[in-house]
C-alpha positions as CSV (number, residue, x, y, z in Angstrom):
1,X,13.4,79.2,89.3
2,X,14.9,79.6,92.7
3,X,14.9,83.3,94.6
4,X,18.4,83.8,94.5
5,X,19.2,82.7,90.7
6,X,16.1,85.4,90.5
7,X,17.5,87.9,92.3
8,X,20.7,87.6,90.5
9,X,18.9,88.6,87.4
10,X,17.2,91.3,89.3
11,X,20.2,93.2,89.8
12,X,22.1,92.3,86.6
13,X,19.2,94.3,84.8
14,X,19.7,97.3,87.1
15,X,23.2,97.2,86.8
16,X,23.0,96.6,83.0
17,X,20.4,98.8,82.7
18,X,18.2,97.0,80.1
19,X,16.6,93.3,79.8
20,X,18.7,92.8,76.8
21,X,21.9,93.6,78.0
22,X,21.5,91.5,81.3
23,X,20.7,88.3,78.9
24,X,23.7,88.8,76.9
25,X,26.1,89.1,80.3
26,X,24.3,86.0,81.6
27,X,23.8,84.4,78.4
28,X,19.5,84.5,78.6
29,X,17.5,85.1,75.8
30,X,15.5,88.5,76.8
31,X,12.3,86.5,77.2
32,X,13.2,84.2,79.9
33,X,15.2,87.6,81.6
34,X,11.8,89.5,81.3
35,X,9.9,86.1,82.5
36,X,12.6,85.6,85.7
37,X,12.0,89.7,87.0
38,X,7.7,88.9,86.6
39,X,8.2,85.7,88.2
40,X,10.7,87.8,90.9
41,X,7.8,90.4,91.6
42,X,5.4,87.9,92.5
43,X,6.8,85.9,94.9
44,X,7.4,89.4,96.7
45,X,4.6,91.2,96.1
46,X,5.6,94.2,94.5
47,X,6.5,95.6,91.8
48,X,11.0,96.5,91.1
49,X,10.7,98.1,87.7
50,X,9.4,101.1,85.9
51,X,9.5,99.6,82.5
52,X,9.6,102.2,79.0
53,X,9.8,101.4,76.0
54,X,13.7,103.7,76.3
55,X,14.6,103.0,80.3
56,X,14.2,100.9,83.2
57,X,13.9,102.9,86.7
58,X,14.0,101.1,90.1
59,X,10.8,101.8,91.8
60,X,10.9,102.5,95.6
61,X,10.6,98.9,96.7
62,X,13.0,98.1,93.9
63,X,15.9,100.5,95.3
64,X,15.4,99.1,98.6
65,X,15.5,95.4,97.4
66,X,18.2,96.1,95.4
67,X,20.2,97.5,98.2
68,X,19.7,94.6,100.3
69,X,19.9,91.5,97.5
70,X,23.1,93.3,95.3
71,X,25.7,93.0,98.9
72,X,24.0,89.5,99.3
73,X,24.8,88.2,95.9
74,X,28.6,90.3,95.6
75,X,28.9,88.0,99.1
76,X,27.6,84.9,97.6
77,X,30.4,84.9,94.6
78,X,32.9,85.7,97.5
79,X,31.9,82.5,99.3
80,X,32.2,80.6,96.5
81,X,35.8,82.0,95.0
82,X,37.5,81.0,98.7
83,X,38.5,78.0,97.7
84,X,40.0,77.8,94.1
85,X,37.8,80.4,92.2
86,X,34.6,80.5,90.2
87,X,34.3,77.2,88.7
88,X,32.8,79.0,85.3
89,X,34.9,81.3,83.3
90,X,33.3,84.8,82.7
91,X,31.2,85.0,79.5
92,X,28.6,87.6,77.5
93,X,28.8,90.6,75.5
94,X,30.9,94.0,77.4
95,X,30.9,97.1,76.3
96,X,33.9,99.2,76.8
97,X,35.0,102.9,75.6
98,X,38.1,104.9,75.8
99,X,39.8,108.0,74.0
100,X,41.6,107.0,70.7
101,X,45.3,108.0,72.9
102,X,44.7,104.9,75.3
103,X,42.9,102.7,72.7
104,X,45.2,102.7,69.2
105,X,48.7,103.1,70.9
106,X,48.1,101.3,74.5
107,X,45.6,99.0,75.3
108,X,44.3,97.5,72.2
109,X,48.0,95.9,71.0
110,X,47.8,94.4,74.6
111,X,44.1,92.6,74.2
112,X,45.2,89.4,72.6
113,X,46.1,89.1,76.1
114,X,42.7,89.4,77.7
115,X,41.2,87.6,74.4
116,X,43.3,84.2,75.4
117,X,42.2,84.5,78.9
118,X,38.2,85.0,78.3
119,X,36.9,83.9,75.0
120,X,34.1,83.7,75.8
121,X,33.3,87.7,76.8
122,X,32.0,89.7,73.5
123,X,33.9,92.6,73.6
124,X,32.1,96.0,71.8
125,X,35.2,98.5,72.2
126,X,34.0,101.9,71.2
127,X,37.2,103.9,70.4
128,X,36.8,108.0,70.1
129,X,37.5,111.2,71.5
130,X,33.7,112.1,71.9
131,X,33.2,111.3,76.0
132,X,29.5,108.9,76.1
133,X,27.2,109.1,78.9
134,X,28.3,105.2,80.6
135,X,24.6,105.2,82.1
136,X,22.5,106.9,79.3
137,X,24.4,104.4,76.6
138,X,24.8,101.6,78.2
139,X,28.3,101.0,78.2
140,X,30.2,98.8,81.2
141,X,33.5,100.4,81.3
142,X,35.1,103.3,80.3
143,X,38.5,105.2,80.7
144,X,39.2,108.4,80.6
145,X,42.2,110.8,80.4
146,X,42.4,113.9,82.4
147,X,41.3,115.2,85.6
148,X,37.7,114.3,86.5
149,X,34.3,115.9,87.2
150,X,32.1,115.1,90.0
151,X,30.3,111.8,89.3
152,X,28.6,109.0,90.7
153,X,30.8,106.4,89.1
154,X,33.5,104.6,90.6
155,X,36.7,106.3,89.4
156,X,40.4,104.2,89.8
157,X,43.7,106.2,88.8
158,X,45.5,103.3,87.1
159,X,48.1,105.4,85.3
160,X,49.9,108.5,84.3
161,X,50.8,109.3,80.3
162,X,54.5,111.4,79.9
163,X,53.8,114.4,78.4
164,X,55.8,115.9,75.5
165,X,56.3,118.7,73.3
166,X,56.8,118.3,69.5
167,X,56.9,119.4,66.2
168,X,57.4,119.0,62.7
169,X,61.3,119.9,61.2
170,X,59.7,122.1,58.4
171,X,57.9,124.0,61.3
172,X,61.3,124.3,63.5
173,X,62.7,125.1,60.1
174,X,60.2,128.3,59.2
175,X,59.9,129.4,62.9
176,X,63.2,128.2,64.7
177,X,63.7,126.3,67.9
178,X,62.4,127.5,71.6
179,X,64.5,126.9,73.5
180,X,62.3,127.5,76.8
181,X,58.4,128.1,78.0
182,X,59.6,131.7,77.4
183,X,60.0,131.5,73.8
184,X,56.4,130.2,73.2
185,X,54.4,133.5,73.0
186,X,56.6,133.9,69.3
187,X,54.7,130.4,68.3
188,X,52.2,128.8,67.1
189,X,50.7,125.4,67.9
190,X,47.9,123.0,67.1
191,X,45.4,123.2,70.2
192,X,43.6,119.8,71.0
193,X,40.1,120.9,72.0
194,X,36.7,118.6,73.4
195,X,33.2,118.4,74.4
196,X,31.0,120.6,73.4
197,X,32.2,124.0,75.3
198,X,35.3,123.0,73.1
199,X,37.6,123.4,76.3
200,X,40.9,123.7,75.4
201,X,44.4,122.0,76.2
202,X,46.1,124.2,78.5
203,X,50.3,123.3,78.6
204,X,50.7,122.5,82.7
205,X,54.4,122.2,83.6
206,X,56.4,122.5,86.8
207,X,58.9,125.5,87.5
208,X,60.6,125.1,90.4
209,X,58.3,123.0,91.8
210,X,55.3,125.1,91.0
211,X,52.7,124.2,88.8
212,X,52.4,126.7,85.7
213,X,49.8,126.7,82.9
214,X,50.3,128.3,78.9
215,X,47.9,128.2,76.8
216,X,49.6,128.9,73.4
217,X,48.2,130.6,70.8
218,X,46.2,128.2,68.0
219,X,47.3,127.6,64.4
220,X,44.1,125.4,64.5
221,X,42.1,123.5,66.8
222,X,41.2,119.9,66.2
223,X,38.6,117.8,68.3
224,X,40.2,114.2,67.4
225,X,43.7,112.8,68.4
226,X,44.9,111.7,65.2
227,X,43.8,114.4,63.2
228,X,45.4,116.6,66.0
229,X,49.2,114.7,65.5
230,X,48.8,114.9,61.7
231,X,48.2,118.6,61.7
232,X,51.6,118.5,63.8
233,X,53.4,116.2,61.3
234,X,52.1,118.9,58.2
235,X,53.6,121.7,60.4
236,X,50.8,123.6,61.1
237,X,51.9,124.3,64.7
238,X,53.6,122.6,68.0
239,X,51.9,120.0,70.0
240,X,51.9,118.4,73.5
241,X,50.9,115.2,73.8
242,X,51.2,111.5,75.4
243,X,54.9,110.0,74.4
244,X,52.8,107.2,73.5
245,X,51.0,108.3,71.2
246,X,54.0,109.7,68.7
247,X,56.5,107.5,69.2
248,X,56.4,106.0,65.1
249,X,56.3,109.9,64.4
250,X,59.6,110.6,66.3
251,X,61.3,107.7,65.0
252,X,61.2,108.1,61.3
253,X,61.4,111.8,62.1
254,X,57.9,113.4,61.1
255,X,58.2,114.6,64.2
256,X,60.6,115.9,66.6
257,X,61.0,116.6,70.6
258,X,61.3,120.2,71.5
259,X,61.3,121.5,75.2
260,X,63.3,118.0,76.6
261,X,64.1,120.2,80.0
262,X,60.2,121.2,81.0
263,X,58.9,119.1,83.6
264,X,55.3,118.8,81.8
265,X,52.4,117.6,83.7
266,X,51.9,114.0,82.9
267,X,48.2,112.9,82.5
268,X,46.3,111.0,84.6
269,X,44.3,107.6,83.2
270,X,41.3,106.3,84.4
271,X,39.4,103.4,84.5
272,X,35.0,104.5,85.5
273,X,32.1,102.0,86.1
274,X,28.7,102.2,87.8
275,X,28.7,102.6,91.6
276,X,27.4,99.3,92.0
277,X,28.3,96.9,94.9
278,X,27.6,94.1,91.9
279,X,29.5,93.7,88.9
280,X,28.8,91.5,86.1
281,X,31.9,88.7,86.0
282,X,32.8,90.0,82.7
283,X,33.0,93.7,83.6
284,X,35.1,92.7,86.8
285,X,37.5,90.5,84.9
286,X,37.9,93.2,82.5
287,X,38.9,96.0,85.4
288,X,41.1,93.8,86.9
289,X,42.8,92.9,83.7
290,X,43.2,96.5,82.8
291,X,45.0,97.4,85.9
292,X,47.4,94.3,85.2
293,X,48.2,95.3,82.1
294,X,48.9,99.2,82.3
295,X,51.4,97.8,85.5
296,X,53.5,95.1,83.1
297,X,53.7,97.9,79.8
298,X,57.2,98.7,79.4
299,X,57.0,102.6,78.2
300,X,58.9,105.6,78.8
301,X,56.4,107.1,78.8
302,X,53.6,105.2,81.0
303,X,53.6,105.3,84.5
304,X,51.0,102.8,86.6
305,X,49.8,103.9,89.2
């Protein structure tokens, strides 16, 4: 096998971050992967890989190899797009993760889309409201909602979700109508909580200009998003959330807009990935796709960025 079809495999395992992941985004069997990275380490002389039975680690010749090969090949696929594209569409298995908000009421009614476009990536779309580790559990792409910590990952703000204040009409019913941010100490509301310090949902809104933060007092405090709209439509308490999210809920009336007049904070969406100078073509494809679409959705209450 030549070097550079070699070293292409190289750094698909580092960037996959297993042998058996890097044959299913090139579509190898693992054996001839695990055959190309001995083959690799002979012709240089040195060993790339720290090799468990759980993880692959780069070993200090494999960091620096890396750093010089990954630019070479990102180059090489550049070189060979300039005139017309890649001549092979992108293909193998991509795993992807995103909060039950983005995936159930945005992207996933939008995916026939990217299905026509590549059919032949395997897509592994892990929806939830529990956050993974995108390195630990080997997952390509993930997006997030809210502001985020300090990371190593590549981080793009794609979009913003309209924030909005509801509740049920037997709650407005039992505890009446606020009619401003100053009413809210008399009420109750369901509290939207996550991770395992079970941080809260603070309401953010702008007065004036100036950003504000409430944190109302909890009826109940739920960890998943459509548990968290239910309790809403049972009238356990007010909620805010994404327009997005609610909108079959508002129209037959479960549930209904209070607060119209508060400038609430809208929340930031983003899309994470490894900080690699190489992606795989199908993790690529699906970035670029995702920006796309967030830009052509026609919402109230979606803003791209």
């Amino acid at each position: 096998m030549d070097f550079l079809r070699l070293a292409r495999i190289f750094v698909a395992v580092v960037d996959q971050g297993s042998f058996a992941r890097a044959g299913g985004a090139l579509a190898m069997a693992r054996p001839n992967v695990t055959k190309a990275i001995n083959e690799l380490e002979a012709q240089l002389g040195a060993r790339l890989l720290h090799r468990t039975t759980r993880r692959l680690s780069l070993t200090g010749e494999g960091e620096l190899f890396y750093q010089r090969v990954a630019g070479l090949i990102a180059q090489e696929a550049d070189i060979r797009n300039l005139f017309g594209g890649a001549s092979e569409r992108p293909k193998g298995r991509l795993r992807i993760d995103m909060p039950v908000a983005v995936g159930r009421s945005l992207l996933i009614p939008h995916l026939t889309g990217f299905r026509a476009a590549y059919p032949d990536i395997e897509l592994i779309l892990g929806v939830s409201d529990h956050q993974v580790d995108l390195l630990a559990e080997g997952v390509d792409v993930v997006l997030r909602l809210g502001p985020l910590p300090a990371s190593s990952l590549i981080a793009r703000h794609i979009a913003d979700l309209t924030m909005i204040a509801c509740a049920s009409p037997d709650y407005l019913a039992r505890h009446g109508m606020p009619r401003g941010m100053e009413d809210l100490a008399a009420h109750r509301a369901v509290t939207y909580f996550s991770g395992r310090g079970r941080q809260v949902q603070d309401w953010h809104w702008l007065q004036d200009g100036v950003p504000r933060v409430f944190r109302p007092t909890p009826a109940l405090l739920v960890n998943d998003t459509e548990a968290f709209i239910e309790c809403a439509v049972q009238g356990h308490g007010m909620i805010l959330v994404g327009g997005a999210s609610v909108q079959s809920q508002m129209a037959s009336g479960a549930l209904q807009r209070i607060l119209a007049q508060v400038a609430f904070c809208p929340l930031p969406l983003s899309v994470m990935y490894p900080d690699r100078q190489y992606l795989a073509p199908q993790t690529r494809a699906f970035i670029d796709w995702a920006i796309a679409c967030f830009d052509t959705i026609d919402s109230p209450w979606i803003k791209a960025i």
